[in-house]
ZAMI-931879 format. One record per residue: z, y, x of N, C-alpha, C in turn. Coordinates in pm, whole numbers, padded with zeros to 5 digits. Layout:
BEGIN
+--------+--------+--------+--------+--------+--------+--------+--------+--------+
!   n_zz !   n_yy !   n_xx !  ca_zz !  ca_yy !  ca_xx !   c_zz !   c_yy !   c_xx !
+--------+--------+--------+--------+--------+--------+--------+--------+--------+
!      Z !      Y !      X !      Z !      Y !      X !      Z !      Y !      X !
...
+--------+--------+--------+--------+--------+--------+--------+--------+--------+
// end
This chain:
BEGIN
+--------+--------+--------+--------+--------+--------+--------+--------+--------+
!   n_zz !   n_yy !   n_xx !  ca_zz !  ca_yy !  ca_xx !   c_zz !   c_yy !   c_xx !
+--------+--------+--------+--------+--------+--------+--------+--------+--------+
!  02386 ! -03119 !  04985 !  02470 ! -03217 !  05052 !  02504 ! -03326 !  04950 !
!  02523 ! -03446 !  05005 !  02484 ! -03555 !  04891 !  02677 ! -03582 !  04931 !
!  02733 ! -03671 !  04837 !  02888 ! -03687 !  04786 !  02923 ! -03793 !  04892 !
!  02859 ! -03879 !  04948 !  02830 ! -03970 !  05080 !  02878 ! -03874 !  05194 !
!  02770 ! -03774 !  05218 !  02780 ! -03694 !  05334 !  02931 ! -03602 !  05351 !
!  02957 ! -03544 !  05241 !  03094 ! -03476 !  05214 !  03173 ! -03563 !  05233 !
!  03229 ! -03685 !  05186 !  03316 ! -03790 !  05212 !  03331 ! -03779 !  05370 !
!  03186 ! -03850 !  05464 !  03226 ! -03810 !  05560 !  03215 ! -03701 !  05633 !
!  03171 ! -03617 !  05604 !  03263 ! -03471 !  05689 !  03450 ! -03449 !  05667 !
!  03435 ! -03482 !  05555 !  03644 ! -03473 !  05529 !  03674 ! -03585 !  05594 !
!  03627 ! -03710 !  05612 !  03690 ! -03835 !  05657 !  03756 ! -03915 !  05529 !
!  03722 ! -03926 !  05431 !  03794 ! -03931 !  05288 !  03699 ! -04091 !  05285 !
!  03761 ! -04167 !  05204 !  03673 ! -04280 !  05114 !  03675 ! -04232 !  04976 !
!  03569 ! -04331 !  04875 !  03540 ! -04314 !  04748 !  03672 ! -04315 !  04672 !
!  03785 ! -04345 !  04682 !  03945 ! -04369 !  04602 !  04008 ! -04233 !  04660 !
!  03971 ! -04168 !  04728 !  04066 ! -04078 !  04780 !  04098 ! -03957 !  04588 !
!  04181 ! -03927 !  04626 !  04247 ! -03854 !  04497 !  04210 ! -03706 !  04528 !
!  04208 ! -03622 !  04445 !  04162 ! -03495 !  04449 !  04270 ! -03417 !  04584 !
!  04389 ! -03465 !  04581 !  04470 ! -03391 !  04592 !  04491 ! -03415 !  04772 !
!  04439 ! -03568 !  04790 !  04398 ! -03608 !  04925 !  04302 ! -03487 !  04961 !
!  04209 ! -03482 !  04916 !  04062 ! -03404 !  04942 !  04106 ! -03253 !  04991 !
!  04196 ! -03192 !  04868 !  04226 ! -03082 !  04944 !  04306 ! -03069 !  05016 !
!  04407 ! -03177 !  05079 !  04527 ! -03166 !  05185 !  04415 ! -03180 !  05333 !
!  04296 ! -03257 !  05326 !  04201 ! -03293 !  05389 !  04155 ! -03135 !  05467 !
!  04082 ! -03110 !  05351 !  03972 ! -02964 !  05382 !  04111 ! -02857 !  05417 !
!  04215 ! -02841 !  05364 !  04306 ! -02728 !  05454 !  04330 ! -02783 !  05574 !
!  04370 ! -02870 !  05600 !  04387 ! -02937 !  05746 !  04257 ! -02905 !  05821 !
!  04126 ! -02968 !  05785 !  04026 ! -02895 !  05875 !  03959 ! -02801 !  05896 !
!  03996 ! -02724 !  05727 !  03942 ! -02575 !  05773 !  04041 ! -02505 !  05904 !
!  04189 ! -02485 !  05851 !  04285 ! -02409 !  05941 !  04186 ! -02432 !  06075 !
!  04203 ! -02601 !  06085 !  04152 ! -02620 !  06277 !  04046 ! -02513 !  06271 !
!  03993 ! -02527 !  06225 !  03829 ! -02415 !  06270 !  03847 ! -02277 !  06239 !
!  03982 ! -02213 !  06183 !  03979 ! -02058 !  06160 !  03973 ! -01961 !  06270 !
!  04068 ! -02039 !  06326 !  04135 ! -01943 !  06517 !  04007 ! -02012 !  06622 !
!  03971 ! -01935 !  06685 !  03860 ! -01999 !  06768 !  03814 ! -02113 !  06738 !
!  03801 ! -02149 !  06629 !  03708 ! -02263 !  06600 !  03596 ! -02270 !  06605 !
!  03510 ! -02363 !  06501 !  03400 ! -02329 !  06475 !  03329 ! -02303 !  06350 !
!  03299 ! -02164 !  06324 !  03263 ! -02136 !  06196 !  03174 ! -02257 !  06172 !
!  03041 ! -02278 !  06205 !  02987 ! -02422 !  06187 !  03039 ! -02545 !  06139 !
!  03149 ! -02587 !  06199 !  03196 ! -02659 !  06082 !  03320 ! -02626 !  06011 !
!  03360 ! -02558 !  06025 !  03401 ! -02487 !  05923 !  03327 ! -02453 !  05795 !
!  03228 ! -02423 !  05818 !  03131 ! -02398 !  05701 !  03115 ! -02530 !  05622 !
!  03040 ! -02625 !  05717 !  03038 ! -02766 !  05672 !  03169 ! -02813 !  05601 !
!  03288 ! -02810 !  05640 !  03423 ! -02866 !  05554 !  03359 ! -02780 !  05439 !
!  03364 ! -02657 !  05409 !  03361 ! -02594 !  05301 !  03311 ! -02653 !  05176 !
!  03154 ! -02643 !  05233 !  03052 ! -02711 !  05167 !  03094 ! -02807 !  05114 !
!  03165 ! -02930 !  05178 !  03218 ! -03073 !  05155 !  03302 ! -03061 !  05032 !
!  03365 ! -02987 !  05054 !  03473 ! -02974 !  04944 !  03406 ! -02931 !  04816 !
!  03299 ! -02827 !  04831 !  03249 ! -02788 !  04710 !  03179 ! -02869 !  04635 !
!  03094 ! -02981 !  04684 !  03059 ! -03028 !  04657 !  03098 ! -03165 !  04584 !
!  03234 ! -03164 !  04631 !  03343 ! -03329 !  04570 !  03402 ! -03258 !  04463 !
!  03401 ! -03111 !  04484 !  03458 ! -03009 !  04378 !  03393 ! -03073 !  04245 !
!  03294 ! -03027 !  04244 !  03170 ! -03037 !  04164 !  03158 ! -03170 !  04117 !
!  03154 ! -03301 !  04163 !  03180 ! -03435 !  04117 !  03291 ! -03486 !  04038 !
!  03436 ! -03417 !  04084 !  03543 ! -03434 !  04051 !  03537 ! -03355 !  03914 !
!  03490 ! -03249 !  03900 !  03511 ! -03203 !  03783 !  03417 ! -03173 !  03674 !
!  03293 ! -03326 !  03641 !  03235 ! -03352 !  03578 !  03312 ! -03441 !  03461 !
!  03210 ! -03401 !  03336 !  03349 ! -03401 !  03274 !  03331 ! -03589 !  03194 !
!  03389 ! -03631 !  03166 !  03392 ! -03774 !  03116 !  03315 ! -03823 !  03016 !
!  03185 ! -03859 !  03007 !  03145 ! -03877 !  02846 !  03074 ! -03998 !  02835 !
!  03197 ! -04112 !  02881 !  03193 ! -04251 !  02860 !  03219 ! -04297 !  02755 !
!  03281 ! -04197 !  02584 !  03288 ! -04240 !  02481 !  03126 ! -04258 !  02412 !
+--------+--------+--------+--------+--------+--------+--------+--------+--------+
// end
């Protein structure tokens, strides 16, 4: 899943703050726990793991 595609599955833009991202993915996982849909449910998951993974590359602009 490319960092484009995750953005929009959460509904997030490129400025959104980490902390947006995960207020994001609990908000749409919960929707999908109780009769939801594991399907996207899965997909939020993914999304997140993947901004996970961007967000916490580490800086080596010196």
């Amino acid at each position: 899943m490319t960092e484009q595609e995750a953005r929009q599955i959460l509904g997030i833009s490129e400025r959104s703050t980490w902390e947006e991202i995960v207020k994001k993915y609990d908000t749409m996982f919960e929707k999908n726990a109780k009769n939801g849909s594991f399907y996207l449910q899965s997909k939020v998951h993914r999304a997140k793991e993947c901004l996970e993974a961007a967000y916490q590359k580490p800086d080596v602009t010196n």
